[in-house]
Every structure is written in C-alpha cells, then in structure tokens.
C-alpha positions as CSV (number, residue, x, y, z in Angstrom):
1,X,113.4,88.7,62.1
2,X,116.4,88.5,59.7
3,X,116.6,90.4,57.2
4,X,119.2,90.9,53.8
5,X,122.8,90.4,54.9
6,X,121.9,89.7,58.4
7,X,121.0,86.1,58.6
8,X,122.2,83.7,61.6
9,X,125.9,82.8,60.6
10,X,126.3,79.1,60.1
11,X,128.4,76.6,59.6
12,X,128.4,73.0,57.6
13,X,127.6,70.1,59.8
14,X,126.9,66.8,59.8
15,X,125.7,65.5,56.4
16,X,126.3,69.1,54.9
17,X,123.9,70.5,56.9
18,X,123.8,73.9,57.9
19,X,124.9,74.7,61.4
20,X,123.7,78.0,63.0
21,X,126.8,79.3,65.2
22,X,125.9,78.7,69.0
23,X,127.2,82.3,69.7
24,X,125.0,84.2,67.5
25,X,121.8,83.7,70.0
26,X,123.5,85.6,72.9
27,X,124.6,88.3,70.5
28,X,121.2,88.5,68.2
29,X,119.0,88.3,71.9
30,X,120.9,91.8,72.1
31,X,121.8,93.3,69.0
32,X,118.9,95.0,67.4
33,X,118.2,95.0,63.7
34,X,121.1,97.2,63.3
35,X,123.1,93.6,64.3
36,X,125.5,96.0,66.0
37,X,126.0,96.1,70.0
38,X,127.2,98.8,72.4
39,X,128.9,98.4,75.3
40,X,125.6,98.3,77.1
41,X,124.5,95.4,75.4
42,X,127.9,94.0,75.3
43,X,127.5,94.1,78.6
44,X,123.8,92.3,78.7
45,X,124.9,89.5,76.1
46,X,128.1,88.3,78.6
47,X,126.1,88.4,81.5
48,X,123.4,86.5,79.9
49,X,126.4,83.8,78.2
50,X,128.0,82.9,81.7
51,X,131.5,83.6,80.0
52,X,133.0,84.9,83.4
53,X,131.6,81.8,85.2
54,X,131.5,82.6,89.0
55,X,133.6,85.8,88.5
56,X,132.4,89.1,88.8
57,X,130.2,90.6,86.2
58,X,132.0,92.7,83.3
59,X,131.6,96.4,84.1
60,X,130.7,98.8,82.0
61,X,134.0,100.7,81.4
62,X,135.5,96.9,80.7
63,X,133.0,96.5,78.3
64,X,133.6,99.6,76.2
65,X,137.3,99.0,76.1
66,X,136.6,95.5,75.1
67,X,134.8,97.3,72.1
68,X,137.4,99.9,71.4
69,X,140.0,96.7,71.0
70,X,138.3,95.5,68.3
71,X,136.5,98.4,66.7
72,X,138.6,99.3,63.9
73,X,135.7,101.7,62.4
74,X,135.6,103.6,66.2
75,X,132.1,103.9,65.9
76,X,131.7,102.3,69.7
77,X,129.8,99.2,68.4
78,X,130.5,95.5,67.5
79,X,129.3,93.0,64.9
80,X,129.1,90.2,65.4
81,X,132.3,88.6,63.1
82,X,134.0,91.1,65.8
83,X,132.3,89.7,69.1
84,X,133.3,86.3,68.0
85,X,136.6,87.7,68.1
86,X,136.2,88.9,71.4
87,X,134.2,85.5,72.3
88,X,137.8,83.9,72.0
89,X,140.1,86.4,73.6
90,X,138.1,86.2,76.2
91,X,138.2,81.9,77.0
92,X,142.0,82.9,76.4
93,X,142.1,85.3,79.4
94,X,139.6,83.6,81.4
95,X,141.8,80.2,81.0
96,X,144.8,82.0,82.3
97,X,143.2,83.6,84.9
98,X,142.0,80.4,85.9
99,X,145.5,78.7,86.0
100,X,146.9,81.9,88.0
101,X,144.2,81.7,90.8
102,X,145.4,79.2,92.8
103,X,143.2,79.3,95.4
104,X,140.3,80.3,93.4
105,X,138.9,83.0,95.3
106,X,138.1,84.8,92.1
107,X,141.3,87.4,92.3
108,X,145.1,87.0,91.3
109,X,147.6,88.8,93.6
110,X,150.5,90.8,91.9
111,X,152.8,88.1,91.8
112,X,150.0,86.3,89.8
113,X,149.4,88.6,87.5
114,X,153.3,89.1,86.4
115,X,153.7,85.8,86.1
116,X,150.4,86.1,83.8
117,X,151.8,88.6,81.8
118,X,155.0,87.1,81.9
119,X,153.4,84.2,80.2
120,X,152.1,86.4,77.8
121,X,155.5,87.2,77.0
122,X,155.2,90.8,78.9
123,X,158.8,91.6,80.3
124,X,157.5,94.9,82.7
125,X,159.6,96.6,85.0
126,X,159.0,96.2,88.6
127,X,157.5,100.0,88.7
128,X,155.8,99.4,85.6
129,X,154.1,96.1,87.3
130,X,153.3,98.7,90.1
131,X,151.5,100.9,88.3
132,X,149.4,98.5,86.9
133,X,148.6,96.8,90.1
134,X,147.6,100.4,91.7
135,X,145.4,100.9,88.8
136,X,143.7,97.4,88.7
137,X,143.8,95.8,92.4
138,X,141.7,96.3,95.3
139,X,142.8,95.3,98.3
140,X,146.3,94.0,96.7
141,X,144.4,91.1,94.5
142,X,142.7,91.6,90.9
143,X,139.3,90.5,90.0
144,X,138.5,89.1,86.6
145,X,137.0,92.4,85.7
146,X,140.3,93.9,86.1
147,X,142.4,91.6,84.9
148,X,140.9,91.8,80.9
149,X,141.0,95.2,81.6
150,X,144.3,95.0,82.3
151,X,145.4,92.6,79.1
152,X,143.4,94.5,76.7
153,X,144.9,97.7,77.7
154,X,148.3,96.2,77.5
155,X,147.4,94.5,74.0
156,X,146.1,97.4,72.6
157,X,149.3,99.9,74.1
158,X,151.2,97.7,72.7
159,X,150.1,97.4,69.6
160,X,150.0,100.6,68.9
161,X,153.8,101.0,70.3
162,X,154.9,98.7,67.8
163,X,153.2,100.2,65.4
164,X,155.3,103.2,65.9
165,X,158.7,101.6,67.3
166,X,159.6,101.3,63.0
167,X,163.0,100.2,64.1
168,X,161.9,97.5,66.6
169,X,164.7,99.0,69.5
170,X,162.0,99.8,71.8
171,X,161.3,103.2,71.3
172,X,158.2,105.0,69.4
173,X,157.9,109.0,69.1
174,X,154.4,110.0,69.3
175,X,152.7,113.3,68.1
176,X,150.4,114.6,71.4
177,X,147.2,113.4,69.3
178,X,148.4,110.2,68.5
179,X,149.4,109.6,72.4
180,X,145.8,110.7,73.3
181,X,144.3,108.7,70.9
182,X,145.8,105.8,71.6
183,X,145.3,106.3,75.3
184,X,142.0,106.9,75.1
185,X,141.0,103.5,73.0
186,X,142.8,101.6,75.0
C-alpha cells in the first residue's frame, strides 16, 4: 500500500510514460510503511537482489556501516533516495573487485587489494596496508564482505580527514569526541 509521499519512484519512459524504478521492489519488499530500512533489512533486500553475485552474503556489521556511510541524519536507517546511492557504490566496488580477482575464487590477496585501493587513488603506507589486511583477511585473501567493508571505512575516514585537514598538508587535529565519532560511523 502506498500512501502520501511514499509512492514507487519513477521515471519517464517510452512515449512519456511513467517508469517505476527497478530498484524500489527489493527495497519496498523490505521497508515497511515507514519506507525506511535497518541494517537488518538492508541486509534482507541485498540478499534477495543478487548484488554480490556468487560472493558471500553481506554481514550484518557490513551492513550497518554501509548505513552509517550514507546516513547523514544518524538515525541507523536508509530511504530509499539513499539506498539507491548505495545501489551504485556498491556495482562500483563489486566491478573492481571483480577486475582484482583474478582467479575468481571470490577473495583478493593483499597485493590485490593495494593495487585496488591504489586505483582508487589510496597512496597507504606499507604498515598502513598491514593493518588493513590483519583487520579484513582471513587466511591472507579478502572476501567481498570485507573488501566494502574495507572501502567504505576508508571513504568515510577519509572524508572525515579532509574534512578537518583545512590546509590540505595532510594533517587534521581532532578533539577525543570527534575521533570517536568518526571512528565509530565508519
């Protein structure tokens, strides 16, 4: 049932037509009448989409970050105008994955994922590139899961970095809330 505000978003097509948006079907089968989604039913509505193809499911921890990128009101839920957004970060991630697992066993080894991130245009240390593989890999290779983990985190760290680096030198003082805070949504 729509109701005021909350129709099916669409789009001209041919002859004038109205178009409903493909996407809306996967997020309205999970949304509620609230048209607002949590990271559970974030969670649902990829799973039931196919977007990671024959990778892992999304976990739930991936999911919530996932919101927290986008969520610019914090309240830990996404419209859909926002899960759109999402919709095309995600085909940009999951094409780069792609083209860095070579031999397609679902996982990119470290030297994959810098030259991923390098792509990106991520210049990381070598211990910096360390860390993240420690936090992300299992067994020395990174599933899908990990790996939007991983690029959200880093988009959203730096973001926030630049954000406070006013004099674009590479440095950023913090205040201890505002480090938390922006560890803590990322």
């Amino acid at each position: 049932m729509a109701f005021p505000g909350y129709g099916a978003p669409s789009y001209p097509g041919a002859g004038g037509m109205p178009v409903q948006d493909p996407l809306f079907g996967y997020f309205s089968a999970v949304a509620g009448q609230d048209q607002q989604i949590d990271a559970h039913e974030l969670q649902r509505c990829l799973m039931s989409s196919g977007i990671s193809g024959n990778y892992q499911q999304f976990s739930l921890d991936t999911c919530r970050i996932m919101i927290a990128m986008l969520n610019r009101d914090r309240d830990a839920r996404m419209g859909f105008q926002e899960f759109k957004e999402l919709w095309g970060v995600l085909n940009q991630w999951k094409t780069t994955f792609m083209q860095y697992d070579r031999d397609r066993s679902g996982t990119v080894e470290p030297n994959e994922l810098q030259a991923a991130l390098t792509s990106w245009g991520y210049q990381l240390s070598p211990t910096a590139l360390q860390i993240i593989v420690n936090r992300y890999a299992t067994n020395h290779r990174i599933s899908f899961d990990d790996f939007v983990a991983c690029a959200i985190r880093l988009r959203s760290l730096t973001e926030h970095f630049r954000r406070r680096d006013t004099a674009q030198q590479g440095v950023a003082t913090f205040r201890y809330d505002d480090f938390i805070q922006v560890c803590m949504f990322s």
